[in-house]
N, C-alpha and C positions, 0 to 999 in steps of 0.2 A: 318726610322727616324721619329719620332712624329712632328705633325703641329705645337706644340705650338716651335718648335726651330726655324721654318722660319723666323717668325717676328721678332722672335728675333736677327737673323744675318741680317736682312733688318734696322732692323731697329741700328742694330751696325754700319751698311752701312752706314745709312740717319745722324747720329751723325757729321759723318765729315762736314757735310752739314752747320754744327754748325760756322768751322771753320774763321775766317776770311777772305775776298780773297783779294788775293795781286794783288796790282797794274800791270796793265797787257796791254798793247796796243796790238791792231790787227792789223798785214800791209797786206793789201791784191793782191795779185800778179794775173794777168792773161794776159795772152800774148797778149789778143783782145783791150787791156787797157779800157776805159771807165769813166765812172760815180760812185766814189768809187773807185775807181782802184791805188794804191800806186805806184807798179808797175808792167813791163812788162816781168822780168824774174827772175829769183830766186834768183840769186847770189847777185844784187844791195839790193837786200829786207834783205839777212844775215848782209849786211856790215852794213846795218842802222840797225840793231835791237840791242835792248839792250838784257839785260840777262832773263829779265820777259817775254818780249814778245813774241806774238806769229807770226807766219806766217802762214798766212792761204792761199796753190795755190789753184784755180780753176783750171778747166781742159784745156788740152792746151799741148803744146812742146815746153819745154824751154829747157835753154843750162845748160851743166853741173856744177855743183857747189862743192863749200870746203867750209863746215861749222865748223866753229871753237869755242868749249865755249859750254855752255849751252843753244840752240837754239833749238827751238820748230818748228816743219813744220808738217803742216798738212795740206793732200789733202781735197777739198771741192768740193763735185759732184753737179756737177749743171744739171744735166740727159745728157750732150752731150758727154760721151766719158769720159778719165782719164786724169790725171797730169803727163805727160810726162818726164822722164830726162834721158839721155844715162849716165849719171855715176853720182853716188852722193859720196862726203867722208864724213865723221864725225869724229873730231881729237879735239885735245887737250881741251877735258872735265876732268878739274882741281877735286879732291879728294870731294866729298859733292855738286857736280854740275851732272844735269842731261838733256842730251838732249833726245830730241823724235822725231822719224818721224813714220809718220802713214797715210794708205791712200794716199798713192806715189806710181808713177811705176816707179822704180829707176831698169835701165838692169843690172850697175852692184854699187854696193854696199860695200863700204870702210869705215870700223870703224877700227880706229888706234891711238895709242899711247893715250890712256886716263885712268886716274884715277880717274875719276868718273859715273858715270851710264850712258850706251846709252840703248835707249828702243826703238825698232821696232814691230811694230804693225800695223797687216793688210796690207802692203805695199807686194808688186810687185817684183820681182828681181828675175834675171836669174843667175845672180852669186854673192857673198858673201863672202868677204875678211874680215877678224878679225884679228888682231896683235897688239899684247902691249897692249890690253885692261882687267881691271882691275875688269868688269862688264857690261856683255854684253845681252841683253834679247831682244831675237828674238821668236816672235809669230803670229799664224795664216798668214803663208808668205804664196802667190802662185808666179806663176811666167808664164811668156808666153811661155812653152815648155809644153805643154799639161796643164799650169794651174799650173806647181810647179816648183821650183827654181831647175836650174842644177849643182849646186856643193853650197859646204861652205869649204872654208880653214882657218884653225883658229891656228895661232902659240902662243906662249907664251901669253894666255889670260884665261878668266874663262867666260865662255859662257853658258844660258840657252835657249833649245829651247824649243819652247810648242806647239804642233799642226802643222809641218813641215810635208811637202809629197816633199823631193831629189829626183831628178833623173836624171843622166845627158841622155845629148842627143847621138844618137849613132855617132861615128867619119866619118867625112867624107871619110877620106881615108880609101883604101881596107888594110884587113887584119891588122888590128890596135883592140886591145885588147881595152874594156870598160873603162870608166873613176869611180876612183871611187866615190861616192856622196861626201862624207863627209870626209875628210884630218885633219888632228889634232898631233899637235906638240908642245912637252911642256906644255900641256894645261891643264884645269878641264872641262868639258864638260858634260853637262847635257841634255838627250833628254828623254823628256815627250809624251806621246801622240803623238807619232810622228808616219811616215811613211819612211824609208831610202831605197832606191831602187838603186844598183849599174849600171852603163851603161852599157847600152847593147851592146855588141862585135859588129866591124863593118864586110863587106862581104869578102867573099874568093874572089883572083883577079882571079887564077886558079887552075883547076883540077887536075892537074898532077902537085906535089908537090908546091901547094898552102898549107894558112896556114887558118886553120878555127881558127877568135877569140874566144878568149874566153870573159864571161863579165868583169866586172868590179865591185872590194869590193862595199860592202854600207859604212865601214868603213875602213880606213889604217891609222894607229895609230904608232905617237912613242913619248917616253915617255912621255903619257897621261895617266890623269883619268877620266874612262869615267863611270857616272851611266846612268842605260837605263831602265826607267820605260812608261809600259804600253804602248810599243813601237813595232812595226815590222823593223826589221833588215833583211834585203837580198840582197843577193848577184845578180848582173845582169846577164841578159838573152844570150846566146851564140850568134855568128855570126852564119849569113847563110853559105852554102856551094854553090858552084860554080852550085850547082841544084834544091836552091831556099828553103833546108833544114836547120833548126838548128842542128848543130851537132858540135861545139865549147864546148864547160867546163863551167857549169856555174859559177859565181864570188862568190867570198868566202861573207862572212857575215861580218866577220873583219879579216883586213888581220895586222897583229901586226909587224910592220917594225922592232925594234928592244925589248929588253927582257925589257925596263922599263915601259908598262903601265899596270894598273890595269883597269876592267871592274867588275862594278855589276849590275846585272839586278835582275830585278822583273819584273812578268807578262808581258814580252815581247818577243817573237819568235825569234829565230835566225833562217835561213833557208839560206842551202847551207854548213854550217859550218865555221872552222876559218883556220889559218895558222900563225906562225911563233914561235917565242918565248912568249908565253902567254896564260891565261885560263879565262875564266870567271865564277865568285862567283854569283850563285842562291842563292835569300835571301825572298824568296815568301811573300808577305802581306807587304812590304814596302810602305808609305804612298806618296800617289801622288795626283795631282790636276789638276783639267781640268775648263775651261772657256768656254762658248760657249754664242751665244744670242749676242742682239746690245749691245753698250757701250752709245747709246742718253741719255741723263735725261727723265726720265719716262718712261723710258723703260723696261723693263725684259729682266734679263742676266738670270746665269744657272751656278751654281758652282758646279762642279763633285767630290766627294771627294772617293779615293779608299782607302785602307789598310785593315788588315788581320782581318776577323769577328772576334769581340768580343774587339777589341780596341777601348779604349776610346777616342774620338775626340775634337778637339779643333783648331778652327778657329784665330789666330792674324793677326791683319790690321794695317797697316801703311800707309803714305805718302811718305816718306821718305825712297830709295832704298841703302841700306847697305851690307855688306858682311863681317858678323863678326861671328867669331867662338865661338862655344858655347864649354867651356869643355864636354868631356864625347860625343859628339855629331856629326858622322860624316859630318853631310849636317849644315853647318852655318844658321843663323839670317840674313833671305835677303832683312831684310825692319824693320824700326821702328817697336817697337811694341806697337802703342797708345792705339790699341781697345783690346780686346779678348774675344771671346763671346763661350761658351760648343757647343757642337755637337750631343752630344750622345754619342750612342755605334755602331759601324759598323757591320749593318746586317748579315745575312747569307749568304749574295750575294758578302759581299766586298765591297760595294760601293752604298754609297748615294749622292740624289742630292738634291740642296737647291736653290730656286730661290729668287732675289731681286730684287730692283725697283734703277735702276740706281739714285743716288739721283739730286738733282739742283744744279752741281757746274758748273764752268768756263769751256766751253773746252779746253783742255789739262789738266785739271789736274787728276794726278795721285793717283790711289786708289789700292794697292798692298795688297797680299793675298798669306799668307801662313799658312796651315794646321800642324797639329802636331798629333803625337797616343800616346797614354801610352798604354803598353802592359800588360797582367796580371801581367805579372813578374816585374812590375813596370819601368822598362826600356822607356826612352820617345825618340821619332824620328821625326825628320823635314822632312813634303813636300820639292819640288821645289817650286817658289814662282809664281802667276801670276799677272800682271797689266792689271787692267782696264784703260786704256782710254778716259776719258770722251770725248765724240762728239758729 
């Protein structure tokens, strides 16, 4: 990609910068309270906040909370440790309304019933429940089981992840088959840059007609659509046997509960294979998008852009996270489109990167990013979308 394009999306970046910023109060929570201090746990801090504001915890162990509406939480490292919560929900975010949480370690994690935008980003969580939600974007999660989230169950919603490593943990009980990562029901489901790793089978109890598990899908799917870009998909690892070997079945890649869902992938592995009623559609050179780098003001991020050499590129920026269909076009408009800046043409490699200078706005707001190709044969295709996070 030529130098003279950097500046140029840097500085299509810095434009928003232009914007005006909206009235916005900070309440600051931390459980040690203090000088500055609003208050001492989470949940008093949603009840007082209006729809602008923000929440900013420090790090600490508070009690679990139900955030309801357009509510912003964002963890604030103060170098001792992290922002504690054994369960967070996020609910009724009305149609044009957008919550966020980032920088939390939430164990387990409830986004439900919304019709408008919830956005997770950088936060913690061991488990991850989605239902009824309308627009869901999950990115760079880890989680405290080696460092990545052990499951995500997601029914009737449309959910993007971006930079995910699943994996559940193995079962405590003997002879108990793997869990699988990733559940999906009813759903549109988007995984980008991801890692999906199905559980691994737990032990034989006994030798003589014991049962060696077997693992656990990376996905079990029903009537879902799921695209899978730039992704590894695998099935988990078998149980031991009753002599300290693996020799269980490894877990299927996707295991397809019943005949209503479609999958299409591009550049991404399946390994292990599939099972049930279902196939998946290779569609190679599909445009996708990666994030990486801080989100601070003044800082350098790092846009990855992939799709098939020889496509034309084209970068749109918004504020504003939407889900609207494009005729002709199967990946919708998943954000305003205020800015758009050319790209080029995509290498012989597939993939170019583009770096920018986070611009100077408010923390928490939102700077969404999604890529587009025109193909020779004039045919045009949407990335997934990513958000920055200003922090």
């Amino acid at each position: 990609m030529t130098e003279t394009l950097i500046p140029t999306l840097a500085a299509c970046l810095c434009a928003f910068s232009g914007t005006p910023a909206f009235a916005q109060t900070v309440i600051v929570v931390d459980d040690d309270g203090g000088a500055g201090v609003d208050y001492t746990d989470i949940q008093p801090a949603i009840d007082a906040a209006g729809p602008l504001d923000r929440i900013e915890v420090r790090n600490g162990s508070y009690g679990s909370f139900v955030a309801s509406g357009p509510v912003s939480i964002i963890g604030k490292d103060s170098g001792s440790g992290t922002a504690f919560v054994n369960q967070g929900v996020f609910t009724g975010v009305m149609s044009g309304e957008v919550a966020v949480l980032a920088d939390l370690t939430v164990r387990t994690l409830v986004l439900t019933d919304s019709d408008g935008a919830l956005v997770v980003d950088a936060a913690r969580a061991d488990r991850i429940e989605v239902a009824r939600c309308a627009d869901a974007r999950l990115q760079s999660l880890a989680g405290n089981y080696f460092g990545r989230p052990g499951s995500l169950d997601v029914v009737d919603s449309f959910v993007q992840c971006l930079d995910l490593f699943i994996q559940p943990g193995v079962p405590l009980g003997l002879e108990e088959d793997g869990y699988p990562a990733i559940t999906s029901t009813r759903s549109t489901l988007y995984l980008t840059d991801c890692m999906i790793q199905g559980g691994e089978g737990g032990d034989q109890g006994f030798c003589l007609g014991g049962y060696v598990p077997s693992g656990g899908p990376a996905l079990a799917l029903r009537s879902s659509d799921v695209r899978l870009l730039g992704s590894e998909i695998n099935g988990g690892f078998p149980g031991y046997n009753c002599f300290g070997f693996p020799s269980g079945s490894f877990g299927l890649s996707i295991e397809f509960l019943d005949g209503g869902s479609t999958v299409v992938e591009s550049d991404t592995s399946l390994l292990y294979g599939l099972s049930g009623p279902g196939t998946v559609t290779s569609l190679p050179g599909l445009p996708w998008l990666a994030l990486s780098g801080s989100a601070a003001p003044g800082t350098t991020a790092l846009f990855d852009v992939h799709a098939e050499p020889g496509s034309v590129l084209r970068a749109v920026l918004g504020r504003r996270p939407v889900v609207d269909s494009v005729p002709g076009l199967e990946v919708p408009l998943l954000h305003s489109a205020e800015r758009g800046v050319g790209l080029g043409t995509t290498p012989g490699t597939g993939s170019s990167s583009f770096p920018f200078v986070v611009p100077a706005l408010p923390t928490g707001t939102l700077i969404h990013v999604q890529s587009s190709r025109t193909t020779g044969g004039g045919a045009t295709e949407l990335s997934n979308s990513v958000t920055v996070v200003v922090r």
